[in-house]
Backbone bond lengths (Angstrom), bond angles and torsions (degrees), N, CA, C in turn:
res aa  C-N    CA-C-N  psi(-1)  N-CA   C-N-CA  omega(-1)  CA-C   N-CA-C  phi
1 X - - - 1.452 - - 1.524 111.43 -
2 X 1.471 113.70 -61.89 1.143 111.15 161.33 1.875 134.38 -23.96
3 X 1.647 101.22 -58.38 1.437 92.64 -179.09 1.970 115.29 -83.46
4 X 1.648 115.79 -4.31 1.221 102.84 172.52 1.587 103.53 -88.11
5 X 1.358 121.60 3.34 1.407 120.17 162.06 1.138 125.59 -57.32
6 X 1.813 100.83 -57.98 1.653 102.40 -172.63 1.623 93.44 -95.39
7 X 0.837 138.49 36.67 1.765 137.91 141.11 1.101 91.00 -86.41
8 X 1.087 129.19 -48.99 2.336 119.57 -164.18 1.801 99.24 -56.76
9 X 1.494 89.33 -50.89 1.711 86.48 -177.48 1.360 125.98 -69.60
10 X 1.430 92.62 -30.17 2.049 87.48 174.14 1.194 102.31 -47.23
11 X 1.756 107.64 -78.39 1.171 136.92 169.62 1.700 100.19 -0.31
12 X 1.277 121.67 -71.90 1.841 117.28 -172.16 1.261 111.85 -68.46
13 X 1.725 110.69 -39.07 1.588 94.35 174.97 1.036 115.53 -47.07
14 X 1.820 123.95 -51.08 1.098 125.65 -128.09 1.915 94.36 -90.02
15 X 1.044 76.54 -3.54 2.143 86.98 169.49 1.481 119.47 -109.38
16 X 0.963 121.73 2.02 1.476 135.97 -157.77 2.023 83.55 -114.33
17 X 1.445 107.64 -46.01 1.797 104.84 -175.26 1.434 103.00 -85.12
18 X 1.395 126.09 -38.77 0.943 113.81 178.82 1.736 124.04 -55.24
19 X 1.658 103.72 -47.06 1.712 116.98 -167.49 1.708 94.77 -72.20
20 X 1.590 114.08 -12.45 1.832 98.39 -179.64 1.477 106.80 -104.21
21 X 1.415 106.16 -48.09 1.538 99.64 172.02 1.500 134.53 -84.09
22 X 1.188 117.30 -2.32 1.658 124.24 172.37 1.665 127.70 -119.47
23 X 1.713 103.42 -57.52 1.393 100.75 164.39 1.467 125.81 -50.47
24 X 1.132 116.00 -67.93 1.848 134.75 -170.03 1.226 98.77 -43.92
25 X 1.918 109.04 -61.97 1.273 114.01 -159.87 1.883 120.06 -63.15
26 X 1.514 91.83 -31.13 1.612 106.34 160.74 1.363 117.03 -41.93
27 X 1.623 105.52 -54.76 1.454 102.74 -166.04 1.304 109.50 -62.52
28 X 1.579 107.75 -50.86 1.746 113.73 -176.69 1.530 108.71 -30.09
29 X 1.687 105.10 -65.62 1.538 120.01 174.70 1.662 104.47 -24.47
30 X 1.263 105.49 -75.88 1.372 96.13 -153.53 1.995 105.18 -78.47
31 X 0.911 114.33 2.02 1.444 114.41 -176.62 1.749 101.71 -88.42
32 X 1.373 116.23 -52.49 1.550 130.68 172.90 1.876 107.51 -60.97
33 X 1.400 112.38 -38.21 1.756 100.77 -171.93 1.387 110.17 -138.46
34 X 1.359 125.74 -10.64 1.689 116.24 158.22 1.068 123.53 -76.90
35 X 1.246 101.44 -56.70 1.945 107.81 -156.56 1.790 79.19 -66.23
36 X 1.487 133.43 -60.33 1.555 128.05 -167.53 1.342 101.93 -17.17
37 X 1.883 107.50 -69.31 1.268 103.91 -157.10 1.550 127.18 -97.40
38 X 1.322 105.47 -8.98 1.691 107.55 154.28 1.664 110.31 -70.43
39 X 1.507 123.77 -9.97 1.614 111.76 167.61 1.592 122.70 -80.13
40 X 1.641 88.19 -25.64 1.389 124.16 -178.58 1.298 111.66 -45.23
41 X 1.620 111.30 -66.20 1.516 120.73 -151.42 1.627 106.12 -101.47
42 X 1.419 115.19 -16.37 1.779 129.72 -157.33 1.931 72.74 -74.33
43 X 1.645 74.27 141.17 1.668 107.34 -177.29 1.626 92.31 -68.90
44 X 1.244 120.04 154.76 1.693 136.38 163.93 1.217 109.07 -82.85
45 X 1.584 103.08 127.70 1.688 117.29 -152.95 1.425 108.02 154.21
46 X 1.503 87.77 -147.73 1.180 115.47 166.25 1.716 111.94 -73.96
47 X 0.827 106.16 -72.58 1.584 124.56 169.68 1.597 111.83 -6.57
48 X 1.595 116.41 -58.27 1.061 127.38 -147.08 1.972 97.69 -114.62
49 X 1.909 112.61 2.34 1.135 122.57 172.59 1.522 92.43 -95.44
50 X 1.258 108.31 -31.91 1.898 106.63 -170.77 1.239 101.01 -64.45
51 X 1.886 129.27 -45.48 1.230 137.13 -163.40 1.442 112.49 -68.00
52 X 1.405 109.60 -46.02 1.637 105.14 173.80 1.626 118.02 -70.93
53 X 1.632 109.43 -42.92 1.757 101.25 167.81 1.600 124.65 -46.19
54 X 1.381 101.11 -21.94 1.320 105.05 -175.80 1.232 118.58 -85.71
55 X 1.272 119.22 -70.34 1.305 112.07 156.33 1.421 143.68 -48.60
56 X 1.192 109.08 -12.14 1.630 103.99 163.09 1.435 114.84 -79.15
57 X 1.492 103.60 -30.81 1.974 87.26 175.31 1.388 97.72 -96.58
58 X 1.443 127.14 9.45 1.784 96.78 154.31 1.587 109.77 -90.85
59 X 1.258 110.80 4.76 1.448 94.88 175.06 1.431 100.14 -101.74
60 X 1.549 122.40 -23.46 1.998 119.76 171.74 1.803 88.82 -28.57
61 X 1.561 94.98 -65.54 1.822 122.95 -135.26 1.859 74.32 -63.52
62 X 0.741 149.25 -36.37 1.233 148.09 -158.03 1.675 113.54 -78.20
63 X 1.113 101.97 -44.33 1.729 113.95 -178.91 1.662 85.10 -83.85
64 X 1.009 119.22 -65.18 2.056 118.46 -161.90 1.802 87.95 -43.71
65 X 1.038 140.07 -66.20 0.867 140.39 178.91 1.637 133.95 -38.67
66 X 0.931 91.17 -47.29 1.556 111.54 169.11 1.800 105.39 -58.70
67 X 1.896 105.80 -57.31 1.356 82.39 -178.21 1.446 127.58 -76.57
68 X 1.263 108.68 -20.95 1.665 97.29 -175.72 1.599 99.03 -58.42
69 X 1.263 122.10 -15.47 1.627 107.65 -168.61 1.486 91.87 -84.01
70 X 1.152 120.31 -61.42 1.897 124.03 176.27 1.632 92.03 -11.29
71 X 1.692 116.64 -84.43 1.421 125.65 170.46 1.458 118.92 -29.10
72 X 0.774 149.99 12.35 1.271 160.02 -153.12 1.257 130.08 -162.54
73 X 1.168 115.93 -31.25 1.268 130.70 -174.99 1.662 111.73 -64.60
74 X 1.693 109.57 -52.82 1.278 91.42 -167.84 1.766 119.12 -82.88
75 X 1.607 103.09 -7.97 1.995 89.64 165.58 1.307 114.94 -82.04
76 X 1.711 115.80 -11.10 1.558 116.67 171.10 1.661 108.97 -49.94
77 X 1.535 94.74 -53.38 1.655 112.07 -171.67 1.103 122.68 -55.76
78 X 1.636 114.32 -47.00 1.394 116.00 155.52 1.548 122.86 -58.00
79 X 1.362 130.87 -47.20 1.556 120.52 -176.25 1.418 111.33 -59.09
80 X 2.055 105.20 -24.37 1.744 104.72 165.85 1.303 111.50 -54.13
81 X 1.446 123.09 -65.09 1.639 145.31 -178.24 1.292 121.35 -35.64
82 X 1.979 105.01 -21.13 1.931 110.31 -170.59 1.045 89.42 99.19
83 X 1.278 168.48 -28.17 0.887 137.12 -148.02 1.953 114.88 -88.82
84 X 1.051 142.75 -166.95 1.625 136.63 159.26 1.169 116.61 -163.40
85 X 1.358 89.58 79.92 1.725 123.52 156.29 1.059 117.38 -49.32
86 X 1.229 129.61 153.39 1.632 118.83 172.22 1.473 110.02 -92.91
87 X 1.298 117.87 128.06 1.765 139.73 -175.29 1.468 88.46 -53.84
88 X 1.483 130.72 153.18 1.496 111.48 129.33 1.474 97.89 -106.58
89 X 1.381 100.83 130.85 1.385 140.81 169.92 1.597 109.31 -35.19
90 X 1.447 91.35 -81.00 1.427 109.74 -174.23 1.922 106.32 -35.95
91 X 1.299 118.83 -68.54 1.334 126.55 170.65 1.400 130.79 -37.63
92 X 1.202 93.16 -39.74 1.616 91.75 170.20 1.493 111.95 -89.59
93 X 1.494 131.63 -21.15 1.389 111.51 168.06 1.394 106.17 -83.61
94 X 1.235 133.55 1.97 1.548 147.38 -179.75 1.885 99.05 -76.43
95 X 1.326 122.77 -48.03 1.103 156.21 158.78 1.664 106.85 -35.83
96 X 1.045 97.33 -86.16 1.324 103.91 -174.13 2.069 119.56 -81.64
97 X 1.067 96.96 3.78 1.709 107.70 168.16 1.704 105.02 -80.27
98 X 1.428 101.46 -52.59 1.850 116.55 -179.25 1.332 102.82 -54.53
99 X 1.891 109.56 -49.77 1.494 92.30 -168.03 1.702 112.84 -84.66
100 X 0.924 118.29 -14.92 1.377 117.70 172.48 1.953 105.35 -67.49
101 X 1.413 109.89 -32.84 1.760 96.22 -165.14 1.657 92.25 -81.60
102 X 1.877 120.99 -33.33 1.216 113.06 163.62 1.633 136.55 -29.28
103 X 1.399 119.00 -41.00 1.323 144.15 -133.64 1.774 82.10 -118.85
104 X 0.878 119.54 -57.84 1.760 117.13 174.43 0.953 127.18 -54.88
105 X 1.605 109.50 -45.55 1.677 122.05 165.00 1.607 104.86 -55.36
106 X 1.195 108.41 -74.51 1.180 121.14 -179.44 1.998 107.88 -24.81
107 X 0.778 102.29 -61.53 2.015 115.98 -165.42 1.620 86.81 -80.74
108 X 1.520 125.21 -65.23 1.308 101.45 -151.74 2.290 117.14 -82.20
109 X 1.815 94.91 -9.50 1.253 95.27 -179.74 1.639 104.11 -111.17
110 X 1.566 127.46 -60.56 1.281 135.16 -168.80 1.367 108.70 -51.47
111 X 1.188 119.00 -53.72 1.523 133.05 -127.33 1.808 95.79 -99.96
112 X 1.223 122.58 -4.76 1.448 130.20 -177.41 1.762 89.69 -130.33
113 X 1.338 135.12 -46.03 1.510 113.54 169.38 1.647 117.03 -60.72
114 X 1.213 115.79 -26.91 1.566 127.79 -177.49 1.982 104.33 -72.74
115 X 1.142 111.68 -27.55 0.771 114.88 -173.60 1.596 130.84 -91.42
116 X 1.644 91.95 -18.29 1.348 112.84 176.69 1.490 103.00 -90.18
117 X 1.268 119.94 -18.13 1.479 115.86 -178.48 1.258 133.88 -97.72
118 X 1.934 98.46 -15.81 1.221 118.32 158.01 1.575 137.50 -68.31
119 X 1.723 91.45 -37.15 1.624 105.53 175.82 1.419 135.66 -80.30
120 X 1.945 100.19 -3.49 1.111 114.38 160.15 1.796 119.86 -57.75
121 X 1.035 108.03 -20.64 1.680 119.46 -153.88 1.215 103.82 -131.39
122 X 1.359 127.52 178.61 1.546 113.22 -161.32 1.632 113.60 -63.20
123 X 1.625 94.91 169.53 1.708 101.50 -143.04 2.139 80.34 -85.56
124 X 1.144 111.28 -23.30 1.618 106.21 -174.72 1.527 99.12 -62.41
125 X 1.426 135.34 -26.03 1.727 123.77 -166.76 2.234 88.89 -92.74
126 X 1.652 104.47 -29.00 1.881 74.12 -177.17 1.819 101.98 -66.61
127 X 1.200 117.95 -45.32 1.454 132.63 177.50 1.901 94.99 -24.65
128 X 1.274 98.77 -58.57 1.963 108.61 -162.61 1.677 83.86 -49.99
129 X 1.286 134.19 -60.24 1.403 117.32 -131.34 1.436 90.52 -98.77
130 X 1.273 136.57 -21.01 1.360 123.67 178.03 1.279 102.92 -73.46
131 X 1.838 123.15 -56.54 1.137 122.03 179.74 1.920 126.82 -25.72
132 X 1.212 93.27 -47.58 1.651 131.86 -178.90 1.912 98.36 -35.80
133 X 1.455 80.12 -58.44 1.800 99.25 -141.53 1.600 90.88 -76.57
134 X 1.377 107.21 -47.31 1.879 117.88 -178.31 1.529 110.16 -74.57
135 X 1.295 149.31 10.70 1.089 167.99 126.77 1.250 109.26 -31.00
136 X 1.240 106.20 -76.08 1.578 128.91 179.04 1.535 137.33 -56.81
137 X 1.845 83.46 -28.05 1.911 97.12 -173.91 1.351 103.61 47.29
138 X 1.553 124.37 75.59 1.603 125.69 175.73 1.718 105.99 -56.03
139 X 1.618 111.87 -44.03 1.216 113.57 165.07 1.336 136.53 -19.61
140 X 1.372 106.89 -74.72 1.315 122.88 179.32 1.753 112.80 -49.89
141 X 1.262 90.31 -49.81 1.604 107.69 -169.71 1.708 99.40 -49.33
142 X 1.491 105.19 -36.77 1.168 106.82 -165.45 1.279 119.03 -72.37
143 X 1.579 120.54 -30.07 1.668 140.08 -159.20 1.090 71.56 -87.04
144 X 1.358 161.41 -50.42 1.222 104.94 -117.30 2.138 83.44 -119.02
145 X 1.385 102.73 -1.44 1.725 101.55 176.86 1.981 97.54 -74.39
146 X 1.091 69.97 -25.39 1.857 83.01 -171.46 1.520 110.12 -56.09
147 X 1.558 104.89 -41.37 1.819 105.89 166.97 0.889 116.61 -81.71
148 X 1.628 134.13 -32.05 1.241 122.58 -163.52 1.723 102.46 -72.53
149 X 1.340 100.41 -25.36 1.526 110.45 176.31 1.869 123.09 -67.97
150 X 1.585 89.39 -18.33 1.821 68.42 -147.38 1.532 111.16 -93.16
151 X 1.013 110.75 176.26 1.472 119.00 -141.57 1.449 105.68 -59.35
């Protein structure tokens, strides 16, 4: 009993450092210096109608996200603390469904259009948005919501 205890608590720290020092701070990143400069440089058109549709629902997916964690946060904090609150379940795979369809969108649509729109224009703004994304290891971030999530 004891050691599936302090697994519960790793377990929250290790989500409690991750959701303050990697997720959030990701988002800030790319809300303060991607989306700016992929709105920045996207040609006027289409181009630069695709750039704002896009980024406004990665910033929806960004706030929705944020709150289910707000919601969440403080029985995380407690299962860090020892304590054993009851999880709701449902919310946190609610949680981690968003951030996983986030993280797909993100890589399989943004993150290669952002990139095509960046590298048109100087090579220091494609540098900004890859830099951005490989900083972060979205990956990792992702495996490991993926356990805290899974069933």
């Amino acid at each position: 009993m004891l050691a599936t205890a302090a697994r519960s608590r790793a377990c929250a720290a290790d989500m409690l450092k991750m959701f303050h020092d990697r997720l959030l701070a990701h988002h800030d990143d790319e809300e303060r210096d991607l989306f700016p400069a992929v709105l920045r440089v996207a040609q006027p058109g289409e181009e630069a109608a695709r750039a704002q549709r896009m980024v406004e629902q990665l910033v929806r997916e960004h706030r929705d996200i944020a709150q289910l964690w707000k919601q969440l946060e403080p029985t995380v904090q407690a299962i860090a603390n020892g304590y054993l609150p009851h999880l709701d379940a449902a919310l946190l795979q609610e949680l981690v469904r968003r951030f996983n369809e986030h993280v797909r969108s993100e890589e399989e649509e943004f993150l290669p259009f952002a990139q095509q729109v960046l590298a048109r224009h100087a090579e220091d703004m494609a540098m900004l948005g890859l830099a951005l994304h490989q900083r972060h290891e979205a990956e990792e971030v992702m495996a490991k919501a993926v356990v805290y999530g899974a069933t």
